[in-house]
Backbone as ProteinMPNN parsed JSONL, in Angstrom:
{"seq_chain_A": "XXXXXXXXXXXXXXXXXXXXXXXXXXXXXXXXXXXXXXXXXXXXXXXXXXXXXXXXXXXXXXXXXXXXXXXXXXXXXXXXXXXXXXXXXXXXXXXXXXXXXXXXXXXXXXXXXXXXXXXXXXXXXXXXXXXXXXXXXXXXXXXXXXXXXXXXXXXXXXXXXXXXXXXXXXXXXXXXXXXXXXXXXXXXXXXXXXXXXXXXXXXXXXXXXXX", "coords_chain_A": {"N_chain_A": [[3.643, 25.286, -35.608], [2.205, 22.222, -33.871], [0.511, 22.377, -31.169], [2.555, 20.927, -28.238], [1.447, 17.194, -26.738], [-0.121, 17.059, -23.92], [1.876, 15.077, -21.035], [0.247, 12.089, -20.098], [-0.431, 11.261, -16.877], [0.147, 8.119, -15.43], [-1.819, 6.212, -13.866], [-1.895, 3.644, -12.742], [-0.3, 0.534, -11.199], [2.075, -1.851, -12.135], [3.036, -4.603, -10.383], [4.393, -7.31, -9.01], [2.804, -9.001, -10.433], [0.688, -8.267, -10.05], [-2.128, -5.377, -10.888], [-2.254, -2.359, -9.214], [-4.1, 0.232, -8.714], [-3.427, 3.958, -8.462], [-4.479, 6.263, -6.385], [-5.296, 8.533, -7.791], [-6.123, 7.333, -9.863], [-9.585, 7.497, -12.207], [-11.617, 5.522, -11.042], [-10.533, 5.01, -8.356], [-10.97, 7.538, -7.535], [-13.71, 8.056, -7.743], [-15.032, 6.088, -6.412], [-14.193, 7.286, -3.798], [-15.701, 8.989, -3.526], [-17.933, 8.198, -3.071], [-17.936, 6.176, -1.348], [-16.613, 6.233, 1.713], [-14.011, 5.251, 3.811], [-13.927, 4.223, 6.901], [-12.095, 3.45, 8.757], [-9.038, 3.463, 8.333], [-8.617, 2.446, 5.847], [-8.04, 4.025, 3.53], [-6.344, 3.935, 1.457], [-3.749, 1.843, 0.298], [-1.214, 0.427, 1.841], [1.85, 0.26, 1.879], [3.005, -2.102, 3.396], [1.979, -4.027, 2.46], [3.223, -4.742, 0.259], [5.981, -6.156, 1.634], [4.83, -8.133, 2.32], [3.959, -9.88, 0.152], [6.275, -9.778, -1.391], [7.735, -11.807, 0.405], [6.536, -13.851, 0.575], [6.476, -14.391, -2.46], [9.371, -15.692, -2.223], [9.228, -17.7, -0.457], [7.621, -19.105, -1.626], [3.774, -20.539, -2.006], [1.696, -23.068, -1.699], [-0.524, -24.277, -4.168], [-3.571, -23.057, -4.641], [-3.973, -22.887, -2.231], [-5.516, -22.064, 0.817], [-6.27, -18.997, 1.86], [-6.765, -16.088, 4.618], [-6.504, -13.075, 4.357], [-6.318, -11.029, 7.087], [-7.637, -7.332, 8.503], [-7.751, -6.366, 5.747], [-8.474, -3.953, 3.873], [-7.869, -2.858, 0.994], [-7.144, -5.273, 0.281], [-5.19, -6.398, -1.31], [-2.97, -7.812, -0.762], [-4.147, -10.419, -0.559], [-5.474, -10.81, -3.496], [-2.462, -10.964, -4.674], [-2.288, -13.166, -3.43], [-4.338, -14.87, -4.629], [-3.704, -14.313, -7.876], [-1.577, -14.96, -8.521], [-1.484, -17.561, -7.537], [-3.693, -19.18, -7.565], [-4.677, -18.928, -5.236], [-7.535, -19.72, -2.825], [-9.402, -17.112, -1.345], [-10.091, -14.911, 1.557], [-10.878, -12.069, 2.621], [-10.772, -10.046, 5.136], [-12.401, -7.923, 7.153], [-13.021, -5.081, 9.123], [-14.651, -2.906, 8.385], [-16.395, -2.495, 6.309], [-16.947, -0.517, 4.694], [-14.422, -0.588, 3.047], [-14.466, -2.576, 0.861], [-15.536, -2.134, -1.241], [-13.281, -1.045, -2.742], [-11.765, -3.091, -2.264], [-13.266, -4.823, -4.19], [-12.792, -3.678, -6.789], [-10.538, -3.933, -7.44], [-10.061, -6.943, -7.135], [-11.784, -7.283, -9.764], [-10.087, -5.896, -11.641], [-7.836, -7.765, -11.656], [-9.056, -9.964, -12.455], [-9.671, -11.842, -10.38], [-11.288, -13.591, -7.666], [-12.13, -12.997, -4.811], [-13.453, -13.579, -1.447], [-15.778, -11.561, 0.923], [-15.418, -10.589, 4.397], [-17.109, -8.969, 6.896], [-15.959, -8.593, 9.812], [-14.666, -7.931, 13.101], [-11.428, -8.371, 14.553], [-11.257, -9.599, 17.008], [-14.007, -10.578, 17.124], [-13.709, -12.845, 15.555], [-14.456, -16.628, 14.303], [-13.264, -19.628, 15.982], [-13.845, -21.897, 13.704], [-14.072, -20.879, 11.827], [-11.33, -20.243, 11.314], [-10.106, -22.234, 11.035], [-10.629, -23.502, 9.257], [-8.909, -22.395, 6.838], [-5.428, -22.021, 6.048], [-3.397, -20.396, 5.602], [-2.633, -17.071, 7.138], [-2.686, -13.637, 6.95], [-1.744, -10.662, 7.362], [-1.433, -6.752, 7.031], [0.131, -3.552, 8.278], [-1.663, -3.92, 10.545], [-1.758, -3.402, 13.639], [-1.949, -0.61, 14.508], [-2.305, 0.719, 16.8], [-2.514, 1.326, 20.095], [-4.812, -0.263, 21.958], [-5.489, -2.245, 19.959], [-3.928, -4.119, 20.261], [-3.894, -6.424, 21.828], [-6.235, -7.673, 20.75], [-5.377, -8.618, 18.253], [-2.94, -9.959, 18.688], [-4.359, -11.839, 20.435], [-5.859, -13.364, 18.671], [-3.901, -14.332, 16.373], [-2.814, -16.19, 18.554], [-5.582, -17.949, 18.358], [-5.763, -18.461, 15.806], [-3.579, -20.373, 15.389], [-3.742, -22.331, 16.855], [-6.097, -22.897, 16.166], [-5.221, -24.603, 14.127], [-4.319, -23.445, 11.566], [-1.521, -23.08, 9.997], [0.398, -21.041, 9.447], [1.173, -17.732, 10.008], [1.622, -14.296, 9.031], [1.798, -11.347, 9.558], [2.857, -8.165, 9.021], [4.302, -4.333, 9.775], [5.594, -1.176, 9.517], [6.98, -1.349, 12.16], [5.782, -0.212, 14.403], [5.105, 1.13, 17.986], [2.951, -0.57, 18.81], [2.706, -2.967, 17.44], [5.102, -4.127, 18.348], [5.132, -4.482, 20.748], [3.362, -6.656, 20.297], [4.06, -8.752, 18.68], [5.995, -9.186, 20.531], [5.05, -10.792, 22.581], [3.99, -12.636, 20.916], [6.304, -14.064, 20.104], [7.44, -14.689, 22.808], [5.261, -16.714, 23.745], [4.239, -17.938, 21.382], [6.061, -19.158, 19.657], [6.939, -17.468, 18.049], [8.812, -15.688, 15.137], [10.437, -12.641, 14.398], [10.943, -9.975, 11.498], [13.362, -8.452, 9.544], [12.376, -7.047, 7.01], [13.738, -5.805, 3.24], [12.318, -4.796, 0.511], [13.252, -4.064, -2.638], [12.725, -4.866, -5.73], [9.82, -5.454, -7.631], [9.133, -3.139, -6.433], [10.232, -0.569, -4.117], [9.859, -1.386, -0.482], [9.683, -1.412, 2.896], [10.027, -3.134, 5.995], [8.836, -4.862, 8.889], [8.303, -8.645, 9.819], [6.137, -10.498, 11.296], [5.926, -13.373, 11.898], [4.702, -17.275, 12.145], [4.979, -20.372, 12.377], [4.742, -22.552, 9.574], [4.374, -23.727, 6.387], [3.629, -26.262, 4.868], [6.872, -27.581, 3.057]], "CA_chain_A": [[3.821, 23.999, -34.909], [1.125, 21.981, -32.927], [0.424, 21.954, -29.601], [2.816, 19.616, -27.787], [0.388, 16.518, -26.195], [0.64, 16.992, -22.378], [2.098, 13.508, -21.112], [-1.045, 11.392, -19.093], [-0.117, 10.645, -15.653], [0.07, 7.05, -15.267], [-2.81, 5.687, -12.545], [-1.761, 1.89, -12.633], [0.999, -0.118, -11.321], [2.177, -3.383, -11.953], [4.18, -5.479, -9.643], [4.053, -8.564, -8.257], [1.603, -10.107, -10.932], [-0.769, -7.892, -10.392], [-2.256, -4.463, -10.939], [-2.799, -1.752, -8.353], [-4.587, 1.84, -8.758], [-3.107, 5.038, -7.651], [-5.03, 7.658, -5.805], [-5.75, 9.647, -8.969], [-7.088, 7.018, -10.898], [-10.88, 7.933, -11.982], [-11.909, 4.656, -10.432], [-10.655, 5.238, -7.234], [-11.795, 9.037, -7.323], [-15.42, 7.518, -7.666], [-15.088, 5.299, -5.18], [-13.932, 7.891, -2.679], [-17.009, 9.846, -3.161], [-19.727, 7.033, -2.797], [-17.518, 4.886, 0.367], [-15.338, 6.823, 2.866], [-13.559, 4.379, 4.169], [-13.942, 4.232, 8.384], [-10.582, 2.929, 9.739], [-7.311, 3.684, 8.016], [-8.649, 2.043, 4.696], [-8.647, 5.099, 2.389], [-5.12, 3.841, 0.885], [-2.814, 1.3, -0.414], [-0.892, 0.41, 2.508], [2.849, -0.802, 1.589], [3.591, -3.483, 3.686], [1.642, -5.497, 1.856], [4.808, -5.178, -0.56], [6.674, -7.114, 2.009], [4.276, -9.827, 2.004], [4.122, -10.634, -1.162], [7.895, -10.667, -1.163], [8.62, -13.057, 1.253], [5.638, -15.224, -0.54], [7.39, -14.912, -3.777], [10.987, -16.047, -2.074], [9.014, -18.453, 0.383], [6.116, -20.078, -2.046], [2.889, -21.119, -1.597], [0.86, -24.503, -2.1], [-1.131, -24.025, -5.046], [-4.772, -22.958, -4.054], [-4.0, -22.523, -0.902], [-6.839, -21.195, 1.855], [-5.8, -17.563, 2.732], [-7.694, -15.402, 4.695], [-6.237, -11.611, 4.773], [-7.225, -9.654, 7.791], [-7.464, -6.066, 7.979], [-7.403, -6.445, 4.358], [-8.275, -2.583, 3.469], [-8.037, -3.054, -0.446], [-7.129, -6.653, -0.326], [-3.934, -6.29, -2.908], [-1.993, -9.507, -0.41], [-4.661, -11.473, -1.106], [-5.296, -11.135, -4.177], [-1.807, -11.337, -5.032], [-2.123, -15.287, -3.79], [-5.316, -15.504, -5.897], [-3.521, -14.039, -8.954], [-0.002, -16.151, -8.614], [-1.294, -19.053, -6.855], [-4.87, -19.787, -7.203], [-5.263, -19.49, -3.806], [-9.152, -19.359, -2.306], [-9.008, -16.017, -0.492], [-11.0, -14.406, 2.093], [-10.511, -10.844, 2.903], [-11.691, -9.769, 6.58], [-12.119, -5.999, 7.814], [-14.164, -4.454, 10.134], [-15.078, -1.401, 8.157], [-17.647, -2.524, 5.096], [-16.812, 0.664, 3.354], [-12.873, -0.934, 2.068], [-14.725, -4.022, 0.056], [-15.871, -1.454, -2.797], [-11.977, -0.93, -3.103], [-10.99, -4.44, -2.769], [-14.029, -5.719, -5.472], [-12.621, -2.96, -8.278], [-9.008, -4.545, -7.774], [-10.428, -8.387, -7.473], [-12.377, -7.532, -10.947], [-9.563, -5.416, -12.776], [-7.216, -8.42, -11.668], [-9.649, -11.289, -12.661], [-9.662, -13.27, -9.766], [-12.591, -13.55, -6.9], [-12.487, -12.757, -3.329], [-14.855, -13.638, -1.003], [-14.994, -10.837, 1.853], [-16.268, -10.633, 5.621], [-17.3, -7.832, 7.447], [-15.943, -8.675, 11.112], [-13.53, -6.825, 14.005], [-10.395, -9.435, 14.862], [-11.822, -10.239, 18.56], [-14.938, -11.851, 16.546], [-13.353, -14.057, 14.111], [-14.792, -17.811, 15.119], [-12.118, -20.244, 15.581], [-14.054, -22.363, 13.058], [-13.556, -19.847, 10.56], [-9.987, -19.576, 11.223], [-9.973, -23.533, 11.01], [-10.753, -23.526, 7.427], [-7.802, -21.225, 6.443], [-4.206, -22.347, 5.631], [-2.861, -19.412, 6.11], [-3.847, -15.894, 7.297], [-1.831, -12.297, 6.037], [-2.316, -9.015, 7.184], [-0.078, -5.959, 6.78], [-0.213, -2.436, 9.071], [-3.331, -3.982, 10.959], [-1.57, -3.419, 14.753], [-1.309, 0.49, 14.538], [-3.349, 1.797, 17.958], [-2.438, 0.432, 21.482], [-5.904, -0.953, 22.231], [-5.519, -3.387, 18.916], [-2.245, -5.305, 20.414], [-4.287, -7.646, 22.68], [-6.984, -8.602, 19.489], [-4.025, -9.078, 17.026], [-2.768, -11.446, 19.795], [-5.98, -13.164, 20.713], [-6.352, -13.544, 16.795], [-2.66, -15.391, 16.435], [-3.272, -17.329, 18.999], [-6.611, -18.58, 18.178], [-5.319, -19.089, 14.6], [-2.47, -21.267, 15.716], [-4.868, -23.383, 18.124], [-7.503, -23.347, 14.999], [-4.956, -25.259, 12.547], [-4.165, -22.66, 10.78], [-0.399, -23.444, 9.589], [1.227, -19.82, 9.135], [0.435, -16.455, 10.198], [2.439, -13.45, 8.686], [1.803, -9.777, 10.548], [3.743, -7.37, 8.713], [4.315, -3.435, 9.835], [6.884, -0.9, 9.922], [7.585, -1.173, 13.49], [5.066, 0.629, 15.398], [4.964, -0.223, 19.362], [1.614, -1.422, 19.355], [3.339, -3.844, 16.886], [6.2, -4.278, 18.869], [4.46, -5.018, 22.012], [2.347, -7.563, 20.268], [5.301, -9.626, 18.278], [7.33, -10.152, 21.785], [4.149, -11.846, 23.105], [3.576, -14.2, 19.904], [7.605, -14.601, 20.566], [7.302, -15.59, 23.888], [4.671, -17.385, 23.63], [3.811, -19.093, 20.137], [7.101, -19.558, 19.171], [7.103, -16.579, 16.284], [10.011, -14.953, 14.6], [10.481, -11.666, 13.67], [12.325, -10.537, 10.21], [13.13, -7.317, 8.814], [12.329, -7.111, 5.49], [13.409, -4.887, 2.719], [11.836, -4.785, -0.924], [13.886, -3.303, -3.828], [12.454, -4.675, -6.405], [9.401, -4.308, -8.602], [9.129, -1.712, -5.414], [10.933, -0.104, -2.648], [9.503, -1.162, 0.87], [10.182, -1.999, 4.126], [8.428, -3.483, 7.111], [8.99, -6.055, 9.994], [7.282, -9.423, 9.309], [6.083, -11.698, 12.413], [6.095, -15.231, 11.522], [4.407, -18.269, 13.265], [4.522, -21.409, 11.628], [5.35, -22.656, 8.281], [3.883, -24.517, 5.474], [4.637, -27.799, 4.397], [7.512, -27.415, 2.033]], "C_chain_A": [[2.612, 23.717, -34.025], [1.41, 21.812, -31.594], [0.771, 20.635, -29.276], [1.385, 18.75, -26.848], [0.815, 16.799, -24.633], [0.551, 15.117, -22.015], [1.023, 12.973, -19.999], [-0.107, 10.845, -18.118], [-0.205, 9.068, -15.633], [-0.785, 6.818, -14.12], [-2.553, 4.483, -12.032], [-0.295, 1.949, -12.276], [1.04, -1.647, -10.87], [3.241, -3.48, -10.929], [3.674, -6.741, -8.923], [3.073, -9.623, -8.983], [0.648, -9.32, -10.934], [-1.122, -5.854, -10.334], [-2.946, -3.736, -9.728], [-2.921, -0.532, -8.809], [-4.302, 2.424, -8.012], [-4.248, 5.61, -7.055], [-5.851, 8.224, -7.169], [-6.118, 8.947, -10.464], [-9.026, 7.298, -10.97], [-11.843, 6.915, -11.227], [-11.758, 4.66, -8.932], [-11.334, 6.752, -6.335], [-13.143, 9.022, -7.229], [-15.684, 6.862, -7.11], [-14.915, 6.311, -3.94], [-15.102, 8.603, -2.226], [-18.144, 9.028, -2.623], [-19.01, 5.79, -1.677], [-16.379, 5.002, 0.928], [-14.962, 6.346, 3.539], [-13.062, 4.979, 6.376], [-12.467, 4.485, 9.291], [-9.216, 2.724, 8.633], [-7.543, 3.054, 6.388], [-8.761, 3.087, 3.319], [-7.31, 5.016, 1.224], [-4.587, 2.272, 0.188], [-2.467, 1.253, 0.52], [0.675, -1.216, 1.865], [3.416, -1.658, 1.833], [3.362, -4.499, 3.635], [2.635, -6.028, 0.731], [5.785, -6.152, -0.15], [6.049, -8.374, 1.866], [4.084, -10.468, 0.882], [5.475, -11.226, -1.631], [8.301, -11.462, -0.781], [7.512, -13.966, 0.719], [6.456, -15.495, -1.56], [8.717, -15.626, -3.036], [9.991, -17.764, -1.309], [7.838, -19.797, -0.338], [5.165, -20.069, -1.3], [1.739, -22.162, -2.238], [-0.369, -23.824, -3.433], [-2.742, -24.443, -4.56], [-4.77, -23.245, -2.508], [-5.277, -21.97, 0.054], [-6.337, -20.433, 2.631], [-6.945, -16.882, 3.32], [-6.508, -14.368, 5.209], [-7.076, -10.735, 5.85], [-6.907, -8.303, 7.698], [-7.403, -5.574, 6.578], [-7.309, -4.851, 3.647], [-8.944, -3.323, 1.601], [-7.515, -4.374, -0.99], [-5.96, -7.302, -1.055], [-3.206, -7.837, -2.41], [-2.646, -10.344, -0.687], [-5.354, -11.747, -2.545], [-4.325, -11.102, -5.153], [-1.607, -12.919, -5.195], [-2.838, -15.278, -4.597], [-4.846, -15.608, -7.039], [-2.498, -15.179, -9.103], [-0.295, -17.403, -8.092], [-2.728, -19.915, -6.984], [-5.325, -19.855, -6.14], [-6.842, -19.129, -4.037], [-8.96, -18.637, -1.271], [-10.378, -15.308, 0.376], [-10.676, -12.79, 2.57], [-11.503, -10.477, 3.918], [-11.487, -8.511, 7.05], [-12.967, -5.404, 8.112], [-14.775, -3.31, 9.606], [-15.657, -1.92, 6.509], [-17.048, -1.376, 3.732], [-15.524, 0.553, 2.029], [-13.508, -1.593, 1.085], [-14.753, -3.03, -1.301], [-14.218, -1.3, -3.362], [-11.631, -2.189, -3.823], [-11.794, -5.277, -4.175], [-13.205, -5.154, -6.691], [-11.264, -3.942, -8.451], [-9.214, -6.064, -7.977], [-11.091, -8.257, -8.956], [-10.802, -7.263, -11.959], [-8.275, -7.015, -13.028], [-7.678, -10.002, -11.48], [-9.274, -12.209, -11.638], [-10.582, -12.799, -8.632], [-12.407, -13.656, -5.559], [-13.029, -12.619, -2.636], [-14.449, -12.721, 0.4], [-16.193, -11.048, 2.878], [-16.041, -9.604, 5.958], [-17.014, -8.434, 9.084], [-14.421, -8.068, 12.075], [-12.672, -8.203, 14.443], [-10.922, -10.55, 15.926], [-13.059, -11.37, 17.99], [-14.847, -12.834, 15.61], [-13.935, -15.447, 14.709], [-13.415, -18.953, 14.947], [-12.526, -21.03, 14.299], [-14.423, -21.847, 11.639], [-11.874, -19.846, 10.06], [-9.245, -21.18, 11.222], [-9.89, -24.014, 9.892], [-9.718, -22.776, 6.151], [-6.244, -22.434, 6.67], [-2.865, -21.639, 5.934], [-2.822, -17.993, 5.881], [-2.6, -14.594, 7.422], [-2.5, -11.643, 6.619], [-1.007, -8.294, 7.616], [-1.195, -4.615, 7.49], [-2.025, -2.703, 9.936], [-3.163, -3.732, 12.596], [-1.326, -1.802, 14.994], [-1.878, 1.156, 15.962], [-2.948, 0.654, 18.872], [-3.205, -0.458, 21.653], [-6.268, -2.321, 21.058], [-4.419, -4.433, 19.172], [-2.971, -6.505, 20.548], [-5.16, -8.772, 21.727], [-6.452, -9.055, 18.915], [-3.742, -10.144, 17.775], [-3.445, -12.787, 19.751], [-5.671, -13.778, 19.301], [-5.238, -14.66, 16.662], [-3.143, -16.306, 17.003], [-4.213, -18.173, 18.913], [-6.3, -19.28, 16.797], [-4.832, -20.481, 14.838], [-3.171, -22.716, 16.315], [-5.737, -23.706, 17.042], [-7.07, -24.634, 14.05], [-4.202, -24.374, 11.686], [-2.319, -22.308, 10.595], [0.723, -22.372, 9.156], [0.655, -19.049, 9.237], [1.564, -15.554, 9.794], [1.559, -12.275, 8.189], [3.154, -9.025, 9.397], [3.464, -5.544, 9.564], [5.567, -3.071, 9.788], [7.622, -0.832, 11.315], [7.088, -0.385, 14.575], [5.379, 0.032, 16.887], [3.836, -0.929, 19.437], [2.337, -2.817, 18.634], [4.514, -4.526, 17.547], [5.589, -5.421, 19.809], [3.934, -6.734, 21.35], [2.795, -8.908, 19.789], [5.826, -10.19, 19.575], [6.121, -11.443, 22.352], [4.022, -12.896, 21.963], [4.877, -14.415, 19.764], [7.66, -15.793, 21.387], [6.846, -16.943, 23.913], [3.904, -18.296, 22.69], [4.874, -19.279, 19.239], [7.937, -18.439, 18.096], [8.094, -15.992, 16.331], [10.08, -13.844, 13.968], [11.596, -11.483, 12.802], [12.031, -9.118, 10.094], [13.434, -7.378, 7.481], [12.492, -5.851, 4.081], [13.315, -5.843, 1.176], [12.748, -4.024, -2.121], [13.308, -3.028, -5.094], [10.896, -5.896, -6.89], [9.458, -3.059, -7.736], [10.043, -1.389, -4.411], [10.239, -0.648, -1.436], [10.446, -1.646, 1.258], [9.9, -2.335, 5.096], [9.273, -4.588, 7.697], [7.922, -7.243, 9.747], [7.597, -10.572, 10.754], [5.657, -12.631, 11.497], [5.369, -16.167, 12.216], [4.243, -18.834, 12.485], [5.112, -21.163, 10.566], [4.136, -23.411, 7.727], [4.358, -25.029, 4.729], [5.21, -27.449, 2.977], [7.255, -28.827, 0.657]], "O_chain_A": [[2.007, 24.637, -33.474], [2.347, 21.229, -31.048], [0.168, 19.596, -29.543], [0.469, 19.414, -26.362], [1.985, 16.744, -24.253], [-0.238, 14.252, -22.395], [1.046, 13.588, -18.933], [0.837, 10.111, -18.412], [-1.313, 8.916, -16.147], [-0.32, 7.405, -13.143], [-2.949, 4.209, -10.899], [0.592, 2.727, -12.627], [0.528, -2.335, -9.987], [4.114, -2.647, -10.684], [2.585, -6.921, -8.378], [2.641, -10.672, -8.506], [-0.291, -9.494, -11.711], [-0.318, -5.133, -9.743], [-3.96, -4.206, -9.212], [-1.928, -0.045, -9.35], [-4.538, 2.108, -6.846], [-5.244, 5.1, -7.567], [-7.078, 8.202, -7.267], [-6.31, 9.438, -11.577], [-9.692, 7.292, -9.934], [-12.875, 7.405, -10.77], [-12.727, 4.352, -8.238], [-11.848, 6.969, -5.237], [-13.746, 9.932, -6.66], [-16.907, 6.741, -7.058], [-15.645, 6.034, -2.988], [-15.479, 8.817, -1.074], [-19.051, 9.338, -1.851], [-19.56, 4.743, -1.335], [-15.384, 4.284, 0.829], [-15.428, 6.791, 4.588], [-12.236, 5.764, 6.843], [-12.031, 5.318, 10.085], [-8.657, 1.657, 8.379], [-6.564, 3.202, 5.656], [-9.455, 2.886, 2.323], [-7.22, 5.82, 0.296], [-5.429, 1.707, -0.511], [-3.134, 2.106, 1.106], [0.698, -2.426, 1.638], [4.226, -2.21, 1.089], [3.813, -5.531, 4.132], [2.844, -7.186, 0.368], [6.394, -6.875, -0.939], [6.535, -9.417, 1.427], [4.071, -11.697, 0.808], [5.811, -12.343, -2.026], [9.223, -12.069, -1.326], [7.952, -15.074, 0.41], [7.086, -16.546, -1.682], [9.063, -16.466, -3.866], [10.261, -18.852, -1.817], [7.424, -20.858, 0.129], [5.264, -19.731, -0.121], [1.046, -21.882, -3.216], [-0.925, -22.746, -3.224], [-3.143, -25.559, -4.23], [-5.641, -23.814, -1.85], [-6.014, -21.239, -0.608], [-5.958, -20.702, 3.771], [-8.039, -16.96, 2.759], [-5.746, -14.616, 6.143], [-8.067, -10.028, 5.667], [-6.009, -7.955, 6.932], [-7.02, -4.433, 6.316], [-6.32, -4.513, 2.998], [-9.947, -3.941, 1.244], [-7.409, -4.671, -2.18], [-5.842, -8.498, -1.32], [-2.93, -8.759, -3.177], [-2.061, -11.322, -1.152], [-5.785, -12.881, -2.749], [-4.674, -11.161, -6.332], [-1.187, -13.649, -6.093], [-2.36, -15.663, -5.664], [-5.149, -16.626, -7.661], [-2.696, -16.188, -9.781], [0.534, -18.311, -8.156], [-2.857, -21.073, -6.588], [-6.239, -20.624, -5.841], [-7.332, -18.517, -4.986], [-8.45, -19.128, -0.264], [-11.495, -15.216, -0.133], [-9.556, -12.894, 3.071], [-12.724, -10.525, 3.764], [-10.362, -8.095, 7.328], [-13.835, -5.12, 7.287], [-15.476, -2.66, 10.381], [-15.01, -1.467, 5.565], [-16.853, -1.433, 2.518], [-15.439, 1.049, 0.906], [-13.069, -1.155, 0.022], [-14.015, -3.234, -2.265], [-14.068, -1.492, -4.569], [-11.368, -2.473, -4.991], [-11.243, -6.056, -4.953], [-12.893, -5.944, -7.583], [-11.037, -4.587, -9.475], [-8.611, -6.562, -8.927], [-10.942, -9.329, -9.543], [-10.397, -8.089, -12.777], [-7.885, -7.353, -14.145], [-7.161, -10.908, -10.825], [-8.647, -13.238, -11.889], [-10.714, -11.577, -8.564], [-12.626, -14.804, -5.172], [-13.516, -11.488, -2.623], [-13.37, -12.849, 0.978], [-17.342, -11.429, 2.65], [-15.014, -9.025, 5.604], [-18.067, -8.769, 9.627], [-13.319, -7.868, 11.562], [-13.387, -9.175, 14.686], [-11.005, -11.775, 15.837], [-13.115, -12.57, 18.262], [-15.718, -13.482, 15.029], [-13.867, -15.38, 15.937], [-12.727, -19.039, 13.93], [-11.59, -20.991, 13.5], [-14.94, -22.394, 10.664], [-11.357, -19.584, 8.975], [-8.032, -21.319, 11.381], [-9.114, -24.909, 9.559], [-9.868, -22.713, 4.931], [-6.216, -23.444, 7.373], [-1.766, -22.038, 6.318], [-2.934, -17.545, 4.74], [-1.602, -14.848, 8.095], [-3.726, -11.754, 6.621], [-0.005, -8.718, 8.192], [-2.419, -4.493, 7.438], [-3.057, -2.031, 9.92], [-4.244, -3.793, 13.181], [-0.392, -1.607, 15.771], [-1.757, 2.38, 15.996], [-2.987, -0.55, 18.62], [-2.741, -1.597, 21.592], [-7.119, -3.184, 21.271], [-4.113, -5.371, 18.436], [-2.882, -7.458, 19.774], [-5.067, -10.0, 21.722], [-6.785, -10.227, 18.738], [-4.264, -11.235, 17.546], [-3.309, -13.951, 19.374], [-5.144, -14.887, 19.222], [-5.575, -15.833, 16.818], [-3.793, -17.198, 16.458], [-3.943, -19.295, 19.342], [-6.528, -20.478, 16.631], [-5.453, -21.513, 14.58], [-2.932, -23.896, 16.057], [-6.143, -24.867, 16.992], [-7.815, -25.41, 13.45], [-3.306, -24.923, 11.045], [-1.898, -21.263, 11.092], [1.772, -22.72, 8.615], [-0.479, -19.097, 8.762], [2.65, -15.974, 10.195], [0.92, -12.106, 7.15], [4.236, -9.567, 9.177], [2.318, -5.443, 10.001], [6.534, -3.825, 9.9], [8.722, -0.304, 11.475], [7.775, 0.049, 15.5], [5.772, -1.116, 17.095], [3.775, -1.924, 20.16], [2.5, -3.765, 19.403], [4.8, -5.64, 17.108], [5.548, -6.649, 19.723], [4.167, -7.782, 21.952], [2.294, -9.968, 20.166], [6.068, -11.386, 19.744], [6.33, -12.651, 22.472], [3.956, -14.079, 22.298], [4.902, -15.359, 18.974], [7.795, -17.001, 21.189], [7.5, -17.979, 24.031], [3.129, -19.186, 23.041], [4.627, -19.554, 18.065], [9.046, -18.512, 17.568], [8.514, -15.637, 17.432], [9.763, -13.934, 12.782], [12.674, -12.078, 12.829], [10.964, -8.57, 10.371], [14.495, -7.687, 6.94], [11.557, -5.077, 3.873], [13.834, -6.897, 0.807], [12.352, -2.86, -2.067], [13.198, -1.935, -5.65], [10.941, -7.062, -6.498], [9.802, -1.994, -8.249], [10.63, -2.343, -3.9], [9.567, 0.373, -1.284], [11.485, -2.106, 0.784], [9.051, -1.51, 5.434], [10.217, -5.127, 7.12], [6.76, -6.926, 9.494], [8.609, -11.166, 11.127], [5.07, -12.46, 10.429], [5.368, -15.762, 13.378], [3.504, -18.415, 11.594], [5.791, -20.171, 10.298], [3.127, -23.684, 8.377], [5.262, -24.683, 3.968], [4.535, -27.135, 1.996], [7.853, -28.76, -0.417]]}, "name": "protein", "num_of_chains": 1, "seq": "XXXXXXXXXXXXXXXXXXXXXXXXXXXXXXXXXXXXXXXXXXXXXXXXXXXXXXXXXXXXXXXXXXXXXXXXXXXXXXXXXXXXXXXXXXXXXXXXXXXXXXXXXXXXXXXXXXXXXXXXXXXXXXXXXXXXXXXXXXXXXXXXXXXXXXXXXXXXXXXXXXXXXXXXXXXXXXXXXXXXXXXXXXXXXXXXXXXXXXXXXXXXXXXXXXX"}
C-alpha cells in the first residue's frame, strides 16, 4: 500500500467576502522576516469581525469614503472595498503593517490607499474627506484614550458622518467610550459574531449614515 498523503493545513479563510491569511501561510512567513511589525500589528486582530458584521446588518452607501485607523492589516477596510466599492484609506502609525495590508488588498483585488500617521496627527481636512472612519482594538494602552478621543471628536466636527471603535472591552476603551457618551452623543453595543466566525467585541457608535 502507498503512503497515505498527509492532509495540507489550510492557510486561507474566507468570510465576509473576502480572503484572510493565517499565520502559517508562506506569504505571511515572508513577510514576517523582511517587516516586524512595531505596535501590536504582527496579527489579524478579531474585532474587525465585529465590524464587518454590524456593516453587513447595517449597510453601506455604495463607494463610500472610509478611512480605517489603526488599520494593522487593513481586512475592515478592505472588506468595504470588496462588498461595497468603497474608496478606502488605511491609517497606522507603524509603516511596517502596510506590507501586510498590500498582500491582502492584492490577493483580494481591490486598492487601498495607506498613510503612515499617529491618531493625534490626523488633519481635520483629512478627516473631512472621509464618510466614515473604522478601527478595531486601536484603544489598548492608557496613554492612547485621550488621542482616540481627540480623533472622534475631530472626526465628528470634520463631517465625518459615523465613527465605529470596536474592542473587547479593555479600560483604556472603556474610559474613552463614556467620554464620546457623554459628550458626542455615542452608543455603545455589544456585539457577538457567530457566523462565518465566532467573535465578540464592544462597538462605540457616533453617528449614522443616511439610510
Amino acid at each position: 500500500m502507498g503512503k497515505k498523503k498527509k492532509k495540507e493545513k489550510k492557510t486561507e479563510r474566507q468570510a465576509f467576502g473576502i480572503t484572510v491569511l493565517k499565520a502559517a501561510d508562506k506569504r505571511i512567513r515572508k513577510l514576517k522576516k523582511e517587516h516586524e511589525p512595531l505596535i501590536h500589528g504582527n496579527k489579524f486582530w478579531s474585532s474587525s469581525w465585529v465590524i464587518m458584521d454590524y456593516l453587513e446588518r447595517q449597510g453601506l452607501p455604495r463607494k463610500a469614503r472610509v478611512m480605517e485607523v489603526g488599520c494593522g492589516w487593513g481586512l475592515a477596510g478592505i472588506y468595504c472595498a470588496k462588498n461595497y466599492g468603497a474608496k478606502v484609506t488605511g491609517l497606522d502609525a507603524d509603516p511596517q503593517v502596510f506590507p501586510y495590508l498590500d498582500l491582502h488588498a492584492k490577493i483580494n483585488d481591490v486598492e487601498i490607499k495607506t498613510v503612515c500617521s499617529k491618531f493625534e496627527d490626523i488633519k481635520k481636512k483629512e478627516l473631512a474627506k472621509q464618510d466614515i472612519l473604522i478601527g478595531a482594538d486601536i484603544c489598548f494602552w492608557e496613554e492612547m484614550t485621550d488621542p482616540v478621543y481627540n480623533m472622534v471628536r475631530k472626526a465628528i466636527q470634520a463631517g465625518v458622518q459615523q465613527v465605529i471603535i470596536a474592542d473587547p472591552g479593555r479600560p483604556p476603551f472603556d474610559e474613552m467610550t463614556n467620554r464620546c457618551s457623554a459628550e458626542l452623543g455615542a452608543e455603545v453595543k455589544e456585539w457577538e459574531v457567530e457566523d462565518p466566525v465566532k467573535a465578540t467585541a464592544f462597538l462605540m457608535i457616533a453617528g449614522s449614515l443616511p439610510g
